[in-house]
N, C-alpha and C positions, 0 to 999 in steps of 0.2 A: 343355097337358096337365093333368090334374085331378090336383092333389099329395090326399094322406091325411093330415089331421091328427093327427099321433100325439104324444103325452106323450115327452119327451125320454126317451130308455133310459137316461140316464142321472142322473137325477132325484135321486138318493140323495144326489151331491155335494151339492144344497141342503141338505139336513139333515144334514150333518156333525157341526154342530156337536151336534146331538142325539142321536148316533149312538157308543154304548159297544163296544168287542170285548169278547168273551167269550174272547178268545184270550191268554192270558198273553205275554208275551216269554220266554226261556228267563232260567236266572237268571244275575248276571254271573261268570264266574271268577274267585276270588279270587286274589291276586300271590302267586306261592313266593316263599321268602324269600328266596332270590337279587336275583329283584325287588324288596322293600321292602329289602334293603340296599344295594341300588344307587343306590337312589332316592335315599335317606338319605345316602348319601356325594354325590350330587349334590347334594343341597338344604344338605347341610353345604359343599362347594366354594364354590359362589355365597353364601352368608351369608358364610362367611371373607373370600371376594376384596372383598366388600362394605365388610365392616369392616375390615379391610388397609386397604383404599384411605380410607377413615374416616381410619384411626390417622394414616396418612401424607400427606394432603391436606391436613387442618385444623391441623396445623404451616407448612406450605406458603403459607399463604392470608392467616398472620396478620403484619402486617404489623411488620418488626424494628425494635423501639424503640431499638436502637444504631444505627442507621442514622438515623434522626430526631432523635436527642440531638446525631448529626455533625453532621446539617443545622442543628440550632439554634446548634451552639457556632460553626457556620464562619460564621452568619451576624453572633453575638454579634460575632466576631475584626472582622468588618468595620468596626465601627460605632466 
């Protein structure tokens, strides 16, 4: 069968990247304040639970020097 050489129809994808819209996006809706005060006690929650966990971890972690004083004096008592 004798095919027709024809330029793809769809030829424009190659020039994408050269290719501008003239068409705007609509613009975004701005948040009611219901929304940015929700947001806001959100982002206030997880900063708090962040530093909570801060305040009460890094006591936790450090290691008690009466506990280690014991260890030296029970070893001193042996000797």
């Amino acid at each position: 069968m004798f095919r027709r050489r024809e330029p793809v129809p769809f030829a424009f994808v190659a020039e994408a990247d050269r290719f501008r819209s003239n068409v705007t996006p609509p613009p975004r809706e701005r948040a009611s304040r219901a929304q940015l005060v929700g947001q806001s006690l959100i982002t206030l929650t997880v900063v708090g639970g962040l530093a909570g966990a801060l305040l009460f971890g890094v006591p936790a972690l450090q290691q008690d020097s009466s506990t280690s004083n014991r260890v030296h004096q029970s070893e001193a008592a042996r000797r």
